[in-house]
C-alpha positions in Angstrom: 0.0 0.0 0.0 1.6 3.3 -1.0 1.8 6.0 1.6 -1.6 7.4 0.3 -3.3 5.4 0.8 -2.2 4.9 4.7 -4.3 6.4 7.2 -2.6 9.7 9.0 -1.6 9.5 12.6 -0.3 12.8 14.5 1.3 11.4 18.3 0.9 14.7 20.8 3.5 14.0 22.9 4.3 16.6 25.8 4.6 16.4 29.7 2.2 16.1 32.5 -0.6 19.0 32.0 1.3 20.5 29.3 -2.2 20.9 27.4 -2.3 18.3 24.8 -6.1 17.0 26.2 -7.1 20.5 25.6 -5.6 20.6 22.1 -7.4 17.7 21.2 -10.6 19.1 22.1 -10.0 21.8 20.1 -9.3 19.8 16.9 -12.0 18.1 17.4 -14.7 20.6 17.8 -13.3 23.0 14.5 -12.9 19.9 12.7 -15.2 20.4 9.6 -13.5 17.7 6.6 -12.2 14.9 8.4 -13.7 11.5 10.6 -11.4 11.2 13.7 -10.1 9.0 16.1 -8.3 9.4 19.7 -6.3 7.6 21.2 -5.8 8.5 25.0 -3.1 7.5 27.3 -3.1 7.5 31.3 0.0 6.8 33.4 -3.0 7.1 36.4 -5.7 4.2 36.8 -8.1 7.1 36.3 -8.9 8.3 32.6 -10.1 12.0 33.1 -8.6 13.0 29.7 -11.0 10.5 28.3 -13.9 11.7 30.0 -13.0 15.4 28.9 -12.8 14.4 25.3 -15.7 12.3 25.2 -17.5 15.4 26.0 -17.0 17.0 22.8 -17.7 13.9 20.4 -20.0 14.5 17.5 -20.5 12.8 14.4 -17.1 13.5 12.8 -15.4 11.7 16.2 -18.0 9.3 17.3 -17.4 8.2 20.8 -17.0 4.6 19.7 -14.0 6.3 18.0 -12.3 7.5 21.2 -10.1 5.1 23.0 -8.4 5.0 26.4 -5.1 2.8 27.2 -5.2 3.2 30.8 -2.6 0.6 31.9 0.9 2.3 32.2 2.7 4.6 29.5 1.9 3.5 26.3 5.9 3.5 25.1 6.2 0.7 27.7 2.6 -1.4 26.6 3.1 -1.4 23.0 2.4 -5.1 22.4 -0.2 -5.9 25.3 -2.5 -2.6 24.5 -1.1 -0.1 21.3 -1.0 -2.6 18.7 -4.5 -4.5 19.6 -6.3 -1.1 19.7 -5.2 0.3 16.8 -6.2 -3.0 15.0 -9.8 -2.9 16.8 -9.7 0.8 15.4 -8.9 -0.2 12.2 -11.5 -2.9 12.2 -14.4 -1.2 13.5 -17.6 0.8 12.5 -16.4 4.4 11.7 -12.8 4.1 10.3 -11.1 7.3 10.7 -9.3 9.5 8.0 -6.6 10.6 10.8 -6.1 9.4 14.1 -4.8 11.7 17.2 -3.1 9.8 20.1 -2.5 11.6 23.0 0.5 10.2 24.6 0.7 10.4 28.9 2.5 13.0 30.2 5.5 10.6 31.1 5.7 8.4 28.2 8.5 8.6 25.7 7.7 9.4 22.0 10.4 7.0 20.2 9.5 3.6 21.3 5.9 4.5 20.2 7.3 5.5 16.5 8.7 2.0 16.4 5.5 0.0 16.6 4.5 1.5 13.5 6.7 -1.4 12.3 4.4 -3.6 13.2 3.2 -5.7 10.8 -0.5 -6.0 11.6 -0.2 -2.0 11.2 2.7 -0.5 9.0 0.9 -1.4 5.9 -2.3 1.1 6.8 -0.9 4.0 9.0 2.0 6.7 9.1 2.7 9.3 11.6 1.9 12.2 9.7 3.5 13.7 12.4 5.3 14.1 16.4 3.8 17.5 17.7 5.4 18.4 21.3 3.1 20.2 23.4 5.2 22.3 25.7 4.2 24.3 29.0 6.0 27.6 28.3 5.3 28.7 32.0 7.3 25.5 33.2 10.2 25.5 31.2 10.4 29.7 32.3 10.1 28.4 35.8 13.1 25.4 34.7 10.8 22.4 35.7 12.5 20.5 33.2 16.6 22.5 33.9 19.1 19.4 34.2 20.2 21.4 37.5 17.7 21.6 39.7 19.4 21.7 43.7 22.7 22.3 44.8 23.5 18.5 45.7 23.0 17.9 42.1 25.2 20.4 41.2 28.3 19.2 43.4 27.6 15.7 42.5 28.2 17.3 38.4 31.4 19.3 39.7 32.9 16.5 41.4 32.3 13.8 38.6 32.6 16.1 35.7 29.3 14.4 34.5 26.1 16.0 33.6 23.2 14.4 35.4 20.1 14.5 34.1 16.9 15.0 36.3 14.2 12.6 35.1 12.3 15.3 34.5 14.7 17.1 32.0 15.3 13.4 30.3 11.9 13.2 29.6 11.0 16.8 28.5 14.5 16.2 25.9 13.3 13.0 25.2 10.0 14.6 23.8 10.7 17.5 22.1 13.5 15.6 20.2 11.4 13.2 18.5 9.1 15.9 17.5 8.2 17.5 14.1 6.8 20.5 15.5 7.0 22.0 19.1 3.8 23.9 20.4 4.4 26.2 22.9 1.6 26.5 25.6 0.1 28.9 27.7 2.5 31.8 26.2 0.0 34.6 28.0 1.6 33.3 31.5 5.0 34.1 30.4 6.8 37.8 30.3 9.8 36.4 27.7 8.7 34.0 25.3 12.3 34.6 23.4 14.1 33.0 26.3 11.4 30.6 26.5 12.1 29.6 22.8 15.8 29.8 23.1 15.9 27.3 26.2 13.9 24.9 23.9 16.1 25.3 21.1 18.9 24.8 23.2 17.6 21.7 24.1 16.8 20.4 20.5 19.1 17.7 18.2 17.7 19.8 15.3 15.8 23.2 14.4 12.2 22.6 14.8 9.2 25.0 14.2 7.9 26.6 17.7 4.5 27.3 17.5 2.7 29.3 20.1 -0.8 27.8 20.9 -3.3 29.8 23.5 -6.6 27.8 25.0 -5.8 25.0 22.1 -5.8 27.5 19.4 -4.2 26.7 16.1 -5.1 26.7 12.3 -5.0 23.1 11.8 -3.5 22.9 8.7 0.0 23.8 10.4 0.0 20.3 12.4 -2.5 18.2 10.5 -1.5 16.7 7.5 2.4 17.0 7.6 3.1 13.7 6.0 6.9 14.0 8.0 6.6 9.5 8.1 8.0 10.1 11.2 8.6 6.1 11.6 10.9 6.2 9.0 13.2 8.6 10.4 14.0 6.8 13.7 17.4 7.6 13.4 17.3 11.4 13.5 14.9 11.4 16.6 17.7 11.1 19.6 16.6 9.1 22.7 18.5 9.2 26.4 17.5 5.5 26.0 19.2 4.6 22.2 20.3 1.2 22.7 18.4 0.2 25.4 15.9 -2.7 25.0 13.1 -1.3 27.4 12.9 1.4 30.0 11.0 1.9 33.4 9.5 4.8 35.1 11.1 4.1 38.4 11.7 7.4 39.2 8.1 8.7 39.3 5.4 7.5 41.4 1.1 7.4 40.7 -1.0 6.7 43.2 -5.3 7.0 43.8 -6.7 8.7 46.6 -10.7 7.7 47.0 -12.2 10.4 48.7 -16.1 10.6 50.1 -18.5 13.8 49.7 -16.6 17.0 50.3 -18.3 19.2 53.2 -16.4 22.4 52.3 -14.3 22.7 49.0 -12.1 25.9 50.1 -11.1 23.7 53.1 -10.1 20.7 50.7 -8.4 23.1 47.9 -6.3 25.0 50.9 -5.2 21.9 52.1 -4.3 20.0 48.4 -2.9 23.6 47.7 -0.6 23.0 51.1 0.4 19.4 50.1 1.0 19.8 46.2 3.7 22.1 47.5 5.4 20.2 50.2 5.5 17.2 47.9 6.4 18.9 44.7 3.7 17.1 43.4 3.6 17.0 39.2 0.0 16.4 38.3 -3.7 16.0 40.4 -6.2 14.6 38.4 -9.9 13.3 39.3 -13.4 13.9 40.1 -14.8 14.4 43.5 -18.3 14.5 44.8 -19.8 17.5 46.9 -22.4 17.5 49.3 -25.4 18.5 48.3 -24.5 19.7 44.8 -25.6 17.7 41.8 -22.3 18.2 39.6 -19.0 16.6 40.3 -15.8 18.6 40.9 -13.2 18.4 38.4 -10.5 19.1 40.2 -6.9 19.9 38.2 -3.0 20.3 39.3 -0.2 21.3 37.2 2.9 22.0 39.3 1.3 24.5 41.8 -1.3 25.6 39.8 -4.5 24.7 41.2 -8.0 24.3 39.7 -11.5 23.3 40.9 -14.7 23.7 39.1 -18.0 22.3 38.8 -18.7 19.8 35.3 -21.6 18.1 34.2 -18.7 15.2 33.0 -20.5 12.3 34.1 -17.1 9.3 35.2 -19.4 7.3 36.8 -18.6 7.7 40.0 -21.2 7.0 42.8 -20.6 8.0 46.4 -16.4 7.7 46.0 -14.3 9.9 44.9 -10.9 9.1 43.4 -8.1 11.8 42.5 -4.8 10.7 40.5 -1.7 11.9 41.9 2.0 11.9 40.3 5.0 12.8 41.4 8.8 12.1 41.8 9.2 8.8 44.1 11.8 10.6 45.9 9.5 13.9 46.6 6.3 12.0 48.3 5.2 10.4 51.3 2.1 8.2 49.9 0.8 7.6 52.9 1.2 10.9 54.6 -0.4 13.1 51.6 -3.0 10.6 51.6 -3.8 11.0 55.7 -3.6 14.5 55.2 -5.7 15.1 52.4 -8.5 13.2 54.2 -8.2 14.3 57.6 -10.4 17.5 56.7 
């Protein structure tokens, strides 16, 4: 089958809350020529993303056509749950004429590209395209700097080594196998020139930075590449070339089931208070008040805090369950989890 006749996948890759679930919505609802399919990955056991994108589903994305892959990163789950669901994709009622997958926040681009070698696949899809979706507020704030604390720095001057973080391996990770960087949330951000020079600093190779504001951006500059990014394997650098597998040891998710909420400024003060003392990554979930109807979507990036009411139905009853990630070496499970409940 030539390459026109393959079906079109673009891989948003991009860290924790970096804004690739609310790209994705946007495609979706501007989308006016095309049948889609998503593909969503959650490092949690908790697929929020999903729920959020199954919101905006209409005839052009069907809901049959939106997928989750909830068990681990999907670089490390390519055989068990990638390859089956793209063939069910493939084989089912509404084939799509470009698929989206949105990668977890933690996973690592490259050993996704490979399974397009696949041979139950190869021969009917191409990654039109890598698009990393970058947090311009983070990398300002140098969430992803390979020197992050003083120890790390003597440990560098005393072995002449650069150490990476894990979180600056995976941000270089991501933006290296990428086609196009989109740059997110530029409007919290005094000097997006330094912003973009940090970036480029960080790249293998000169890539396009595109700015991108509440998922905002003329489609036809990220849809419809045709880069057959699985061919070019080679010029995508990796910290893990060479290596048969990988783990995400140094990162830790964990559930927190939570019963109705008495007073939601209490709770917020208090995740607000533990997020920081555990340099918490990301806080994902849905939460039930007392005596209100809607569930509480409640959202952490970093520090940055959000609760608000949604008509997003989960399916959750009486429990409550939040997603939390963060560096294994930052959190006390148990004590953020005592703490959060004990108001």
């Amino acid at each position: 089958m030539s390459n026109l006749n393959k079906i079109p996948v673009t891989i948003l890759t991009g860290f924790l809350g970096a804004g690739k679930t609310t790209l994705i919505r946007s495609l979706i609802v501007n989308n006016k020529s095309k049948r889609l399919a998503v593909i969503i990955n959650e490092f949690g056991d908790l697929g929020v993303d999903g729920e959020i994108i199954k919101e905006c589903s209409d005839d052009s994305c069907p809901v049959e056509n939106i997928l989750e892959l909830a068990n681990g990163c999907i670089c490390c789950t390519v055989a068990d749950d990638f390859v089956p669901t793209m063939k069910l994709l493939l084989e089912g009622k509404y084939v799509p004429d470009h698929i989206l997958i949105e990668t977890s926040g933690l996973a690592l681009p490259k050993p996704l590209l490979k399974a397009f070698e696949w041979p139950e696949i190869r021969s009917r899809l191409t990654v039109d395209s890598v698009l990393a979706v970058v947090d311009a507020e983070a990398v300002q704030n140098g969430t992803f700097a390979p020197k992050t604390s003083s120890e790390l720095a003597k440990i560098q001057e005393e072995t002449f080594v650069e150490h990476e973080t894990p979180l600056s391996e995976v941000f270089e990770d991501q933006i290296n196998c990428a086609d196009v960087v989109l740059l997110t949330k530029p409007d919290l951000v005094a000097d997006l020139k330094s912003v973009k020079k940090t970036i480029q600093d960080e790249l293998q190779r000169s890539l396009p930075i595109l700015e991108v504001e509440n998922g905002n951006i003329d489609q036809r500059l990220i849809l419809g590449l045709n880069a057959q990014a699985e061919t070019e394997l080679d010029k995508r650098k990796s910290h893990h070339d060479g290596f048969d597998d990988h783990e995400h040891d140094d990162f830790e998710t964990f559930s927190v089931q939570m019963g109705p909420l008495a007073n939601v400024e209490q709770f917020t003060n208090n995740l607000q208070k533990l997020i920081y003392e555990n340099e918490v990554l990301r806080v994902k979930g849905f939460l039930n008040v007392r005596g209100k109807p809607l569930r509480l979507l409640v959202q952490a990036v970093g520090t940055r805090l959000s609760v608000n009411f949604t008509n997003i139905d989960p399916g959750i009853t009486s429990v409550g369950n939040l997603v939390v990630i963060a560096e294994k070496s930052k959190v006390n499970i148990n004590g953020f989890t005592q703490k959060l409940k004990s108001d």
